[in-house]
N, C-alpha and C positions, 0 to 999 in steps of 0.2 A: 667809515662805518660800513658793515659787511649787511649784505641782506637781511640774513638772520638778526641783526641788531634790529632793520626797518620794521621787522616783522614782529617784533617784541613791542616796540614804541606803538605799532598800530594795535596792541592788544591791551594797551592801557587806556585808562577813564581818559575821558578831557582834564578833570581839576588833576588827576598825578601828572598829564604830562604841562599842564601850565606850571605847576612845582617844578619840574626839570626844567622848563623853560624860563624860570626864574634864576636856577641854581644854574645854568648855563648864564644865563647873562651876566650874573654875581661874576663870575670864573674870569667871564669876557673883558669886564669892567678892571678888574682884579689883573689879568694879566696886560691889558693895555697902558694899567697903571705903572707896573712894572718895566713894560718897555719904554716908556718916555725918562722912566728912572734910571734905566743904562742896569738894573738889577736883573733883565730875563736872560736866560740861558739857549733856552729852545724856543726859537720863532716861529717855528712849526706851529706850537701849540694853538697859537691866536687864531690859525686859518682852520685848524681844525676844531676847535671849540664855536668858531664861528658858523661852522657848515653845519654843526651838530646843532646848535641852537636853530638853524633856518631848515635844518628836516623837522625836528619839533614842532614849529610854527606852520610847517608844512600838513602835519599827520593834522595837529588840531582844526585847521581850516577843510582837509577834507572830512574830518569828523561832522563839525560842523554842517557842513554842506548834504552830508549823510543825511544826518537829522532829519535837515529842510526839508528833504525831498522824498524820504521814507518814514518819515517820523523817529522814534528813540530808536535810533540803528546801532 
């Protein structure tokens, strides 16, 4: 994920990026289903769908933390 990606994620509400971070976990679940089945291709995929999911949880938590300490930030 290139900066310009982080910097889009952190211009999103909290609820759209808990959406992503749904639809990233679906992906995660989804592809590691895949890999125990001998059906995935590109093993890539899983560490990077995985880092993306743990920047998300990342923006959200400093969101959060925003909040706390400046009110609706």
């Amino acid at each position: 994920m290139k900066k310009d990606d982080l910097s889009k994620l952190r211009e999103l509400t909290i609820p759209e990026l808990q959406q992503k971070a749904r639809e990233a976990k679906e992906e995660l679940f989804n592809l590691r289903f895949q890999l125990r089945t001998g059906h995935l291709s590109d093993f890539s995929r899983v560490r990077a769908v995985r880092r993306a999911y743990a920047r998300i949880v990342t923006v959200v938590s400093e969101k959060r933390i925003a909040e706390a300490t400046h009110g609706a930030a």
